[in-house]
FIDO-670451 format. One record per residue: residue in one letter; residue number from 1; x, y, z of N, C-alpha, C in turn. Coordinates in steps of 0.2 Angstrom, whole numbers, plus 2048, in hexadecimal, padded with zeros to 3 digits. Example, Ala and Ser with C-alpha at 12.3 -4.5 7.8 and 13.67 -1.06 7.14 Angstrom:
BEGIN
 tilum drenvo n.c1 n.c2 n.c3 ca.c1 ca.c2 ca.c3 c.c1 c.c2 c.c3
     A      1  842  7E4  827   83E   7EA   827  842  7F0  827
     S      2  840  7F5  823   844   7FB   824  840  800  827
***
This chain:
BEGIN
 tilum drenvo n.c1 n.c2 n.c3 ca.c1 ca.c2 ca.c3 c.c1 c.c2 c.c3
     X      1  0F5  9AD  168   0FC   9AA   165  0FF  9A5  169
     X      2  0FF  9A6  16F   101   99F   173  0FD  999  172
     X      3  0F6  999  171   0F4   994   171  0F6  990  16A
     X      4  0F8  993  165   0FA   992   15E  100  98F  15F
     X      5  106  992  164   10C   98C   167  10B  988  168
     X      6  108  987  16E   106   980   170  101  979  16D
     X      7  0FE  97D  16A   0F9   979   165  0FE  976  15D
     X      8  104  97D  15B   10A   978   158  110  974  15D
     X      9  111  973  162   113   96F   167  111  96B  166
     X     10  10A  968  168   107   963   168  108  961  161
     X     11  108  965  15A   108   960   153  111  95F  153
     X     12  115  963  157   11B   961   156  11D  958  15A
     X     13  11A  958  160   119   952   163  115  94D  15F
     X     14  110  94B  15A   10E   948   156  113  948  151
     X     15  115  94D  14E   119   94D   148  120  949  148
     X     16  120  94B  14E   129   947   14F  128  93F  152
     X     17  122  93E  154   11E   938   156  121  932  14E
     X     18  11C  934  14A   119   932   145  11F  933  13E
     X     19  123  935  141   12B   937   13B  12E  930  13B
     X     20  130  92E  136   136   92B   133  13C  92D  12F
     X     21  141  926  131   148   929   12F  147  92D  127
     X     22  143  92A  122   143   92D   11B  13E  932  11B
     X     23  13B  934  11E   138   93A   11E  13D  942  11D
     X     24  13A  946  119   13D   94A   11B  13C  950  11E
     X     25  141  954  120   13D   95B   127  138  95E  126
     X     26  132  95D  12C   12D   95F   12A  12E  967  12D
     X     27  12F  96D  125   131   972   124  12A  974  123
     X     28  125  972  124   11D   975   125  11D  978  12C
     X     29  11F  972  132   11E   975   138  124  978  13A
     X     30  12A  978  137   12E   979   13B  12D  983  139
     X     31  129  985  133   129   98C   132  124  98D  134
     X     32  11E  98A  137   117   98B   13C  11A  98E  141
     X     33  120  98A  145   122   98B   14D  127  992  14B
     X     34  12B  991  146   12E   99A   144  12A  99E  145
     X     35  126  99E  13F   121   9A4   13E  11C  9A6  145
     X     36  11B  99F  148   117   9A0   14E  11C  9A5  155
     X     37  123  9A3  157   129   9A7   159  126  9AE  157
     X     38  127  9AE  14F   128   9B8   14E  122  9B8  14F
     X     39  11C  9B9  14C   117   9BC   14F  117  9BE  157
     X     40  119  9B9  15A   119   9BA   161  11D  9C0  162
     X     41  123  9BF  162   12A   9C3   164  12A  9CA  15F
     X     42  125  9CA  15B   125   9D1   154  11F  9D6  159
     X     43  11C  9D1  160   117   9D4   163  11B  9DA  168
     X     44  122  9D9  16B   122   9DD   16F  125  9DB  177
     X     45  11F  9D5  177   11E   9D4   17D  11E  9CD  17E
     X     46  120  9C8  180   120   9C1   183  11D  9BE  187
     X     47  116  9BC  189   112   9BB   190  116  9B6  194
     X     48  117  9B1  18E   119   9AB   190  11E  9A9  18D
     X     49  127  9AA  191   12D   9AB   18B  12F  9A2  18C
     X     50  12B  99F  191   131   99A   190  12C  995  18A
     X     51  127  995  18B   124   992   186  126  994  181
     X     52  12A  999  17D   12A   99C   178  133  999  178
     X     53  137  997  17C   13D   996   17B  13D  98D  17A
     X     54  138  98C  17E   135   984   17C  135  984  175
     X     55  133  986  172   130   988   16A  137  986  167
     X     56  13D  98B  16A   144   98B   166  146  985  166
     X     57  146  981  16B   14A   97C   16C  146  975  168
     X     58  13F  976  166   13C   972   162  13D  972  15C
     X     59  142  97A  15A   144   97B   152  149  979  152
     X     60  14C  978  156   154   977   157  153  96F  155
     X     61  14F  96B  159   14E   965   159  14C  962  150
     X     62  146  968  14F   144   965   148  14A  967  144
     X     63  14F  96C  146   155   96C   13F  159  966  13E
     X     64  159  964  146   15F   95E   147  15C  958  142
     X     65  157  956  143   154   94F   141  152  950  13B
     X     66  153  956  139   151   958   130  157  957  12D
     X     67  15C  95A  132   164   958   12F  166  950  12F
     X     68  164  94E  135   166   945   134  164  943  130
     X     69  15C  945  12C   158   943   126  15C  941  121
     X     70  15E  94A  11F   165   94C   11A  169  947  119
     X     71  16D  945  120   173   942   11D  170  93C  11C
     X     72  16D  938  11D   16A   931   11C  16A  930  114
     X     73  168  938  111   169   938   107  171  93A  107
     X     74  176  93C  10A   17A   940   10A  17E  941  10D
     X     75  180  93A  10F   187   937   114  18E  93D  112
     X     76  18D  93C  10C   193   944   10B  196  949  10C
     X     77  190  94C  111   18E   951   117  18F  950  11E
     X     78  191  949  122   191   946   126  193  94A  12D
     X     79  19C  94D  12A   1A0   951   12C  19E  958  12F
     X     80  19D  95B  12A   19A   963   129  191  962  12F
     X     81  18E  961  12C   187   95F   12F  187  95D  137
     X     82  18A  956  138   18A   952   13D  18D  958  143
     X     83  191  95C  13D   195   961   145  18E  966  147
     X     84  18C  96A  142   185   96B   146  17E  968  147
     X     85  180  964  149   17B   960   14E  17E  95F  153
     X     86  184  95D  154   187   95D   159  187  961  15E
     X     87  18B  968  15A   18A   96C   160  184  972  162
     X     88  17E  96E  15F   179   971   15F  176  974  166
     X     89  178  970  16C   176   973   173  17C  977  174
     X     90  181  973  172   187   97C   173  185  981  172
     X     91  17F  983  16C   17E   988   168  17C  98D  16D
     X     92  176  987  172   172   98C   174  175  98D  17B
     X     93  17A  98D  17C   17F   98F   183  183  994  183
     X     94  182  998  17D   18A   99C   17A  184  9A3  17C
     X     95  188  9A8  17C   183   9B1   17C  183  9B2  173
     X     96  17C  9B7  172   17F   9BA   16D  183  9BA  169
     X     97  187  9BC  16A   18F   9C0   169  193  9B8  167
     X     98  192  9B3  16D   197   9AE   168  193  9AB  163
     X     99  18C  9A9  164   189   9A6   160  18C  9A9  157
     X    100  18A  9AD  155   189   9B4   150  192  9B3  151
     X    101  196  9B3  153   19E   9B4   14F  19E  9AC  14F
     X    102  19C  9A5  152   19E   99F   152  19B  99D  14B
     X    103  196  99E  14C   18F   99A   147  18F  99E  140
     X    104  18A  9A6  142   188   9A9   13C  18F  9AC  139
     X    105  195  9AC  13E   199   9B0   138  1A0  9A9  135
     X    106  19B  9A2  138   1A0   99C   136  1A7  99D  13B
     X    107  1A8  9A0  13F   1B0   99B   140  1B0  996  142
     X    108  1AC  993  147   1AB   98C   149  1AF  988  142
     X    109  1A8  988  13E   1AA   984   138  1AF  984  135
     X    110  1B4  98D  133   1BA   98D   130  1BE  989  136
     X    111  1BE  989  13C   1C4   986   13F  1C5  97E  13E
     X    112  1BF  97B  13C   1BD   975   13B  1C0  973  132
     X    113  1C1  978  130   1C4   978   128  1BD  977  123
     X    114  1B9  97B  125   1B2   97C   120  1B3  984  11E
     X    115  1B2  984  116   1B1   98C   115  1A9  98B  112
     X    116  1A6  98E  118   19D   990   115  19D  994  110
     X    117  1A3  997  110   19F   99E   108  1A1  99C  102
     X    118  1A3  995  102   1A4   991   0FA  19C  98F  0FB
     X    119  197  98E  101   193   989   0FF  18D  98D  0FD
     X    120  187  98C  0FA   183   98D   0F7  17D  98F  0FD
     X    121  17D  995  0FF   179   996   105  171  997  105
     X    122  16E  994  100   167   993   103  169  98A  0FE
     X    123  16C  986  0FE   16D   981   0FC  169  97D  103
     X    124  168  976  103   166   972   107  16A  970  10C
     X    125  170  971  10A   175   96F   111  175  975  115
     X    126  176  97C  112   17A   981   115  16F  982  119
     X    127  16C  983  117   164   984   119  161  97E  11F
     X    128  165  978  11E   165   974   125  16A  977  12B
     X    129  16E  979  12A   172   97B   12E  171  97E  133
     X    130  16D  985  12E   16A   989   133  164  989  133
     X    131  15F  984  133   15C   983   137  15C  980  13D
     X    132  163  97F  140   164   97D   146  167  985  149
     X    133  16A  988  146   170   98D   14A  16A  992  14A
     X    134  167  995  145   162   99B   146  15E  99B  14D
     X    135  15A  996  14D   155   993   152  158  993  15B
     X    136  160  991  159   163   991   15E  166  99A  162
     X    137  166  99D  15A   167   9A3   15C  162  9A7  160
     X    138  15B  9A4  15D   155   9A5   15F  154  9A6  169
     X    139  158  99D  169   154   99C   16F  159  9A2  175
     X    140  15F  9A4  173   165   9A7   177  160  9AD  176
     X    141  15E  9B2  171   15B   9B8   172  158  9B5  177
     X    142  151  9B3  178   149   9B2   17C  14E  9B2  183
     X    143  151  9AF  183   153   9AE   18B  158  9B4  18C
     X    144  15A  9B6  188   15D   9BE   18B  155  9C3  18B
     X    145  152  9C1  187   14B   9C7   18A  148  9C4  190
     X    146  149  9BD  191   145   9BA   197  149  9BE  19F
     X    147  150  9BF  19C   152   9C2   1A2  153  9C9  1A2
     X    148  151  9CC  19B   154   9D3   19B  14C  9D9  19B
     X    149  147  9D4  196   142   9D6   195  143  9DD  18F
     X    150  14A  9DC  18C   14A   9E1   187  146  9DF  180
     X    151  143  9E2  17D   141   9E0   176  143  9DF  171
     X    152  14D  9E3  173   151   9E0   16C  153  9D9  16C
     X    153  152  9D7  171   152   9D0   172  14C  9CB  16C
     X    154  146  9CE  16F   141   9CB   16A  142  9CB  162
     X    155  144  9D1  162   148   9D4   159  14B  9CE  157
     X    156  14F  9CD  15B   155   9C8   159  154  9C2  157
     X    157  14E  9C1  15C   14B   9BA   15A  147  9BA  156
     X    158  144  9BE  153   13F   9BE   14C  142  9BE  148
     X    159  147  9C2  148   14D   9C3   142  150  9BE  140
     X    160  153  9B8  145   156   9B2   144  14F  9AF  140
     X    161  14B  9AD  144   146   9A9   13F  144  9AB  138
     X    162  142  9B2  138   141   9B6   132  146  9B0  12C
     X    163  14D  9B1  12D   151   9AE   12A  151  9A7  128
     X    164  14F  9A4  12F   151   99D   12D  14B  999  12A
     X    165  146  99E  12B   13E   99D   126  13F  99C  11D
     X    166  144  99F  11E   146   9A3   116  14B  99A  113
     X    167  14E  99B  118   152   993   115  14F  98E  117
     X    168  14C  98C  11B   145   987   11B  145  987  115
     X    169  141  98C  112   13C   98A   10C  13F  987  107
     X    170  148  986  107   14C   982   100  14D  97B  104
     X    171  14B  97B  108   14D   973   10B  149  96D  108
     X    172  14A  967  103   148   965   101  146  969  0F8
     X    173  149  96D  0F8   143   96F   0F0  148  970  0EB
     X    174  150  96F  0EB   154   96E   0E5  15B  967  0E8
     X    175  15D  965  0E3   162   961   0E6  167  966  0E8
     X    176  16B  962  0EC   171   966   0F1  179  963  0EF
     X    177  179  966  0E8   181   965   0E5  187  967  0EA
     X    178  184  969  0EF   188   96E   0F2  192  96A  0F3
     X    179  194  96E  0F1   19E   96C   0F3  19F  96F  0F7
     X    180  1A1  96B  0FD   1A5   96E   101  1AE  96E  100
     X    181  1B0  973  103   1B8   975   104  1BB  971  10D
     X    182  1BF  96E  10B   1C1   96C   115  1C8  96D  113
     X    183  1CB  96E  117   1D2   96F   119  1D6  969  11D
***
């Protein structure tokens, strides 16, 4: 299985080599390096956890540049989007506990005057989103196993990707009518 990371590492450095502004997310690899993640972390055991948190932070990376893709067709979004790219490495400095009440349960966003439960959540803006924040939530479990060595940690991080696998797969494949609400 490791050498299965590393070998998509190596096509992630090609791939982001060889990307252009009008391209868009390559949601091939970016659900290889997920899927590659849980197989690992569905094991039990991590031999090798930083290579495996390395992996998050290269999801995090393909969300962001899939989202800047977005708004290049979808300047409309600029607001909303642009804040998580933003605070994408904030993501990955918060525990748990803030990540999962800031991001998955939105207040970040409501405080920002955004209501996400008006939006269409496997739409193409709401499914770019989290392909930064899951991945991020990703990488916060791995380094709490990294220091804890508990397994629910692992859970946590299959479980995020599990998900953000699922919204991946609408990225690019219906248009994104999406309205937003701002305050």
């Amino acid at each position: 299985m490791l050498k299965s990371i590393k070998k998509s590492l190596v096509v992630v450095g090609l791939s982001l080599s060889m990307s252009t502004a009008a391209m868009a997310m390559d949601t091939v690899l970016y659900t290889k390096l997920a899927n590659d993640t849980i197989s690992e972390a569905n094991g039990g055991f991590v031999s090798n956890i930083n290579s495996l948190i390395k992996v998050q932070k290269q999801l995090v990376k393909l969300g962001k540049e899939g989202s800047e893709q977005y708004l290049k067709r979808h300047p409309e979004h600029a607001d909303l989007l642009g804040l998580v790219i933003a605070e994408a490495d904030n993501m990955m400095k918060m525990t748990l506990e803030e990540i999962e009440d800031q991001w998955h349960q939105g207040k970040f966003m409501k405080s920002k005057g955004y209501d996400l439960q008006s939006m269409d959540h496997f739409g193409e803006l709401f499914s770019l989103m989290d392909s930064i924040i899951h991945p991020a939530t990703s990488y916060i479990a791995l380094n709490d196993y990294k220091r804890t060595r508990k397994d629910e940690y692992l859970a946590r991080a299959a479980a995020e990707l599990i998900e953000v696998v699922e919204h991946v797969a609408h990225i690019g494949k219906k248009g994104d009518g999406t309205q937003l609400s701002s305050n």
